[in-house]
PDB file of N, H, CA, C and O in Angstrom:
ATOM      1  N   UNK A   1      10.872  23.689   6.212  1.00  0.00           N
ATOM      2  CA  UNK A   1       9.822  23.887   5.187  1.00  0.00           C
ATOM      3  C   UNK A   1       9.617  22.592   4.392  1.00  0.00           C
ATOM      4  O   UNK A   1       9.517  22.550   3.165  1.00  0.00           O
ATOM      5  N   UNK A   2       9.581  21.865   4.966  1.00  0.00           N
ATOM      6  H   UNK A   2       9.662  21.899   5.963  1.00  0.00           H
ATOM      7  CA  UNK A   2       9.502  20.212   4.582  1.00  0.00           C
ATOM      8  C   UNK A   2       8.116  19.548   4.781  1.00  0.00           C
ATOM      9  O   UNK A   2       7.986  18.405   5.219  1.00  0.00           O
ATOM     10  N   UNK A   3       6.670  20.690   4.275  1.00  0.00           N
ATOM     11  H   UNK A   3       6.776  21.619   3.918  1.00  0.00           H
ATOM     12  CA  UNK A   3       5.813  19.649   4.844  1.00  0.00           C
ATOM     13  C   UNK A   3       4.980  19.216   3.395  1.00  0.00           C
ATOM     14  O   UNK A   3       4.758  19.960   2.440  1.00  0.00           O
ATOM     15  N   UNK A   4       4.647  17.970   3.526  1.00  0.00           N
ATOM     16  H   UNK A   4       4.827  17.366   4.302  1.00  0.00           H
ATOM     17  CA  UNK A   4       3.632  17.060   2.745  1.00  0.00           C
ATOM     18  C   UNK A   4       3.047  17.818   2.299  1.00  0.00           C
ATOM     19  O   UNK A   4       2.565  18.753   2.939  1.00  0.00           O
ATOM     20  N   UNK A   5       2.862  17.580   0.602  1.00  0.00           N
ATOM     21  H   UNK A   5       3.254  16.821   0.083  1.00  0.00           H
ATOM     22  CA  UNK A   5       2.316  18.007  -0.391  1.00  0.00           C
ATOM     23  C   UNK A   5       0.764  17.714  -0.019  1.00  0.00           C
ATOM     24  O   UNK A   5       0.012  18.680  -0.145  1.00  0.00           O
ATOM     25  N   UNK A   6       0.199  16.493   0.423  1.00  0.00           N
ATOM     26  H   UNK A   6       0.809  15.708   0.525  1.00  0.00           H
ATOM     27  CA  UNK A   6      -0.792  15.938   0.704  1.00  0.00           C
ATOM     28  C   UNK A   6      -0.769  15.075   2.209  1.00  0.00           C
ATOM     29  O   UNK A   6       0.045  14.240   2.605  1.00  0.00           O
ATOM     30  N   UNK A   7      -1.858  15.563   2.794  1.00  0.00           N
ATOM     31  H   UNK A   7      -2.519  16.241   2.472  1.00  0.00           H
ATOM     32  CA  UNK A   7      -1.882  14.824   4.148  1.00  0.00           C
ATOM     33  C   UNK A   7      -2.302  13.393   3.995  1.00  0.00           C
ATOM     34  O   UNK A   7      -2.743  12.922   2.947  1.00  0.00           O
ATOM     35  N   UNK A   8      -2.096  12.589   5.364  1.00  0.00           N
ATOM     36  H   UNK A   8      -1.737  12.972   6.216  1.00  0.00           H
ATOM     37  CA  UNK A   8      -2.262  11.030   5.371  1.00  0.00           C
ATOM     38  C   UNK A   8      -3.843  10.689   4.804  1.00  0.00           C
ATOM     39  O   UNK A   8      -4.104   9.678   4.151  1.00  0.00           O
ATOM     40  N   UNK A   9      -5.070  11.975   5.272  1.00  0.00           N
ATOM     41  H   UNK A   9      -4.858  12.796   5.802  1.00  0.00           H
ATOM     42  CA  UNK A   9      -6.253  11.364   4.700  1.00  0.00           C
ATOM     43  C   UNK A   9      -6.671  11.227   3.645  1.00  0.00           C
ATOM     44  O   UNK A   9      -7.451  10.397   3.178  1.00  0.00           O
ATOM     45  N   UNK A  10      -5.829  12.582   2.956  1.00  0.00           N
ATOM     46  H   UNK A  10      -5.196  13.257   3.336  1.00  0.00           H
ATOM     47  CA  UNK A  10      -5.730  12.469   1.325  1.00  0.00           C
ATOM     48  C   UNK A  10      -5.023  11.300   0.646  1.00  0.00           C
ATOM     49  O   UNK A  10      -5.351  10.625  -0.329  1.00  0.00           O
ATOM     50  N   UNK A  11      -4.051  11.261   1.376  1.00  0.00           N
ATOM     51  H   UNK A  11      -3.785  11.809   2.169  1.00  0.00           H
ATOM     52  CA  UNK A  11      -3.532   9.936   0.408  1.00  0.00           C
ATOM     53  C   UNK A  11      -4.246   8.529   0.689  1.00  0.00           C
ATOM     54  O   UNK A  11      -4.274   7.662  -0.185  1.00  0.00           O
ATOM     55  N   UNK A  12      -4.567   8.427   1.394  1.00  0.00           N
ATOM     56  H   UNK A  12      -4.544   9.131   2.104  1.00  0.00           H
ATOM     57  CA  UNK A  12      -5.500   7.360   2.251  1.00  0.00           C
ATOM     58  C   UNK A  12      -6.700   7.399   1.263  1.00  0.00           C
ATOM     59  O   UNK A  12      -6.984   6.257   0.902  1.00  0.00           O
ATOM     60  N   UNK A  13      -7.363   8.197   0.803  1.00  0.00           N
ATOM     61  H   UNK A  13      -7.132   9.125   1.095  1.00  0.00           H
ATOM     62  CA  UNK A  13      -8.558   8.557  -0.339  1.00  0.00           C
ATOM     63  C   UNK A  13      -8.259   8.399  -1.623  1.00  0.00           C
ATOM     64  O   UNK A  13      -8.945   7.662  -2.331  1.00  0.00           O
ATOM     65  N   UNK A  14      -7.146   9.098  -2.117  1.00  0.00           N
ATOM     66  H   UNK A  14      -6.589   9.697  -1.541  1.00  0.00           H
ATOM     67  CA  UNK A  14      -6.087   8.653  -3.463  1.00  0.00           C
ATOM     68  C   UNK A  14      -6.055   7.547  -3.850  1.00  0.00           C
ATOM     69  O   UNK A  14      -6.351   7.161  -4.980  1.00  0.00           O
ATOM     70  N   UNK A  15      -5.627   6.807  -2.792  1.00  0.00           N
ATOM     71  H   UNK A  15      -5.386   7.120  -1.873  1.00  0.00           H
ATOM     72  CA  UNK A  15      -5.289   5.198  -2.480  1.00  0.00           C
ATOM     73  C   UNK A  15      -6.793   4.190  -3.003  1.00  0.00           C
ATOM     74  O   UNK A  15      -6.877   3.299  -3.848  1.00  0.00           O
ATOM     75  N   UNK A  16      -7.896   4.827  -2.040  1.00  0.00           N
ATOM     76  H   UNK A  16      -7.827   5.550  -1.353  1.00  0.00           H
ATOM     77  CA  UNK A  16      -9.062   4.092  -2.879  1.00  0.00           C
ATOM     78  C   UNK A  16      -9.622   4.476  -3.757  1.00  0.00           C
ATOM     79  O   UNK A  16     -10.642   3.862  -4.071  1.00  0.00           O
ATOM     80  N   UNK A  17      -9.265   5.514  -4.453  1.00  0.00           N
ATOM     81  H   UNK A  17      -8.437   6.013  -4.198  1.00  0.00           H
ATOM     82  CA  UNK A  17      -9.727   6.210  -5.560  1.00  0.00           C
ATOM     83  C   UNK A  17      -8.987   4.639  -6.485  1.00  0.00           C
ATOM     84  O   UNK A  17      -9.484   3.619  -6.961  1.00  0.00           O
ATOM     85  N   UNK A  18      -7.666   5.165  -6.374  1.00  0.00           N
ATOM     86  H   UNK A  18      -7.262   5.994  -5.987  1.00  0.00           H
ATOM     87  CA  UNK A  18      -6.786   3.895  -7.280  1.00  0.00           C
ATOM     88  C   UNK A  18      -7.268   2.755  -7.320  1.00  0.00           C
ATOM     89  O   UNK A  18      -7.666   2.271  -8.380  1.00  0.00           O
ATOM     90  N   UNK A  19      -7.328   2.030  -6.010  1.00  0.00           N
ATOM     91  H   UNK A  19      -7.006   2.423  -5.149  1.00  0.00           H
ATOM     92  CA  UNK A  19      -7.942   0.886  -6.197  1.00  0.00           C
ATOM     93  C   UNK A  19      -9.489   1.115  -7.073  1.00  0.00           C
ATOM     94  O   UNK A  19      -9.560   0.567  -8.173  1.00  0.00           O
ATOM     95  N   UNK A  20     -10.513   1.791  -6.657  1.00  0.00           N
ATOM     96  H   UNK A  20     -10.456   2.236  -5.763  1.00  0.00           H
ATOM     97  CA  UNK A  20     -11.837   1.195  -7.358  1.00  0.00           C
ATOM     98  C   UNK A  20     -11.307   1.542  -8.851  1.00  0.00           C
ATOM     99  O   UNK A  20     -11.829   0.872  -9.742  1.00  0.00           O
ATOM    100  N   UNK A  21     -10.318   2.519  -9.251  1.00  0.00           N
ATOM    101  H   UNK A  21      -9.894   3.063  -8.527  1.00  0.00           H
ATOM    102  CA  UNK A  21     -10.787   2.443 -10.954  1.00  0.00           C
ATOM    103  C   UNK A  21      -9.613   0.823 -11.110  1.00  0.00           C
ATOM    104  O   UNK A  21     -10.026  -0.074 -11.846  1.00  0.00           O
ATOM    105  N   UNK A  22      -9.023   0.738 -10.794  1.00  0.00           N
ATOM    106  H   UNK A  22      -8.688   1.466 -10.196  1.00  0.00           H
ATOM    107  CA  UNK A  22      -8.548  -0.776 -11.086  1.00  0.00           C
ATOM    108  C   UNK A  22      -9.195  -1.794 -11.106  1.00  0.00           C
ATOM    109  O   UNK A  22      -9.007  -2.911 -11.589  1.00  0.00           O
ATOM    110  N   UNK A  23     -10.185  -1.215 -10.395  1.00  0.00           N
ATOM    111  H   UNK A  23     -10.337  -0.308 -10.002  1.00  0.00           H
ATOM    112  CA  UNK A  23     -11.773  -2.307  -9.910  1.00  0.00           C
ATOM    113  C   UNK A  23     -12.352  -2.607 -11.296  1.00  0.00           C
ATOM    114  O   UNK A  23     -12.499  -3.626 -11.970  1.00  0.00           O
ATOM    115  N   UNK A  24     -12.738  -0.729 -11.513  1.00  0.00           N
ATOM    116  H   UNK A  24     -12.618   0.099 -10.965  1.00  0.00           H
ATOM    117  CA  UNK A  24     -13.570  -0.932 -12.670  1.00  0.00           C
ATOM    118  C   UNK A  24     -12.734  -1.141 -13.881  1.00  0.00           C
ATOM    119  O   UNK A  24     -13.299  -1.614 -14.868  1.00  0.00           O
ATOM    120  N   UNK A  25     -11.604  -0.886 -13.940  1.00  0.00           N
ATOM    121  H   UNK A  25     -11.145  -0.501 -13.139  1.00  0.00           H
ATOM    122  CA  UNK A  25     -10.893  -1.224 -14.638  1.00  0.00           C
ATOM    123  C   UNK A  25     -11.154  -2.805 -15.811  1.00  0.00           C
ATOM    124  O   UNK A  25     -11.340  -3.181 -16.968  1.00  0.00           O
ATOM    125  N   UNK A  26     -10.967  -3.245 -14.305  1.00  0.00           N
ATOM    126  H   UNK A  26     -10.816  -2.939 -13.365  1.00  0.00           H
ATOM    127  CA  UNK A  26     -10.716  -4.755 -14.672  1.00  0.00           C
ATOM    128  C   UNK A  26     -12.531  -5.552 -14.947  1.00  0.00           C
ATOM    129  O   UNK A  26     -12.768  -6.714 -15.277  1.00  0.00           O
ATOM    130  N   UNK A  27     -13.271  -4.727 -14.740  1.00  0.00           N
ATOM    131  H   UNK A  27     -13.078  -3.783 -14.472  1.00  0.00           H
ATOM    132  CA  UNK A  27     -14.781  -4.834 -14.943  1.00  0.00           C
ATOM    133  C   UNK A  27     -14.875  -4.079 -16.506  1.00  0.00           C
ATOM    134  O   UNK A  27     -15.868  -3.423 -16.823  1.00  0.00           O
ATOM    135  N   UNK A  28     -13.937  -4.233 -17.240  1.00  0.00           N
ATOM    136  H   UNK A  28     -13.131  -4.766 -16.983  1.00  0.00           H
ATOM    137  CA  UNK A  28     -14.030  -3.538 -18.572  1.00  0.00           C
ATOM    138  C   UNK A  28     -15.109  -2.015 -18.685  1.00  0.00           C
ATOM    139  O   UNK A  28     -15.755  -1.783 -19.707  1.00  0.00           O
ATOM    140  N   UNK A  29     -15.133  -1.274 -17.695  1.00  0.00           N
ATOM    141  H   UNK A  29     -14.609  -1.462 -16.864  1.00  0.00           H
ATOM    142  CA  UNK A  29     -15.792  -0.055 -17.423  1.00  0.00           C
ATOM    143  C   UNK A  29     -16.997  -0.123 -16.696  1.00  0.00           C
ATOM    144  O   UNK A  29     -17.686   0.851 -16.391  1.00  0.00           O
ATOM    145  N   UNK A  30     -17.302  -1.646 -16.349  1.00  0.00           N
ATOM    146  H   UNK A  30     -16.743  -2.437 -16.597  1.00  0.00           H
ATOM    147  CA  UNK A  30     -18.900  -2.008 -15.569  1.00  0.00           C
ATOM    148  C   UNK A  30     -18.544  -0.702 -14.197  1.00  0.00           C
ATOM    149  O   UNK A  30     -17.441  -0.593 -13.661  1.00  0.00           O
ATOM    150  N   UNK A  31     -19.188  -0.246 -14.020  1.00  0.00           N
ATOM    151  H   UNK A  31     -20.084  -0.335 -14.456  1.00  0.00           H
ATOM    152  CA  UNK A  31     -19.195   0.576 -12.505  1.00  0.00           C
ATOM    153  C   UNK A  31     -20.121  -0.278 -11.681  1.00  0.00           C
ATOM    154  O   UNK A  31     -21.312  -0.286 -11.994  1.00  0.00           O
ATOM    155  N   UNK A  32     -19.557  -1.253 -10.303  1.00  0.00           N
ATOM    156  H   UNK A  32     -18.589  -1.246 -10.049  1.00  0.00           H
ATOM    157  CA  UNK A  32     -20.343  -1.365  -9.681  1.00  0.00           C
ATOM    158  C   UNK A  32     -19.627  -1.556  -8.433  1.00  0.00           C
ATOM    159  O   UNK A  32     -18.414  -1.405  -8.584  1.00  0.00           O
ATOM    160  N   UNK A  33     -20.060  -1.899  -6.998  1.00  0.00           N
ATOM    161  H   UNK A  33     -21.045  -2.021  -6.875  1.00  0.00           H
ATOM    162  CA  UNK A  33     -19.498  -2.149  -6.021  1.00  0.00           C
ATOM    163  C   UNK A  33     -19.290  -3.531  -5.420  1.00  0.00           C
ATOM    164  O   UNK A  33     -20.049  -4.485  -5.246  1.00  0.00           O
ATOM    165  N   UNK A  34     -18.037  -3.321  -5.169  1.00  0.00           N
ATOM    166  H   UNK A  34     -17.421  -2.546  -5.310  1.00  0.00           H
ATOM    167  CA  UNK A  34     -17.275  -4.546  -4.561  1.00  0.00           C
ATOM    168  C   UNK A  34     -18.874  -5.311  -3.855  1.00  0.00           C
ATOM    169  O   UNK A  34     -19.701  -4.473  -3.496  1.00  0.00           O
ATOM    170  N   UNK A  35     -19.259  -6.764  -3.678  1.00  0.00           N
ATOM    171  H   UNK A  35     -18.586  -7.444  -3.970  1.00  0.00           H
ATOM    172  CA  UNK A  35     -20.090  -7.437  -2.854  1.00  0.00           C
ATOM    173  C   UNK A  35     -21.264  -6.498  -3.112  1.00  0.00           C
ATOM    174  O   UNK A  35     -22.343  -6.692  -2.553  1.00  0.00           O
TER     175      UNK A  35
END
């Protein structure tokens, strides 16, 4: 009974969730896209 709270695609999505608000983060709240 050992299975993952969250599967690989979810965390894989998590993962760029994290990154863009670090994005916007660091854009002092600008929302825009990378390039």
């Amino acid at each position: 009974m050992n299975q993952p709270i969250i599967n690989d695609r979810t965390a894989q999505l998590l993962k760029q969730l994290i990154q863009r608000l670090h994005f916007i983060d660091r854009k002092s709240g600008f929302v825009g896209e990378a390039s």
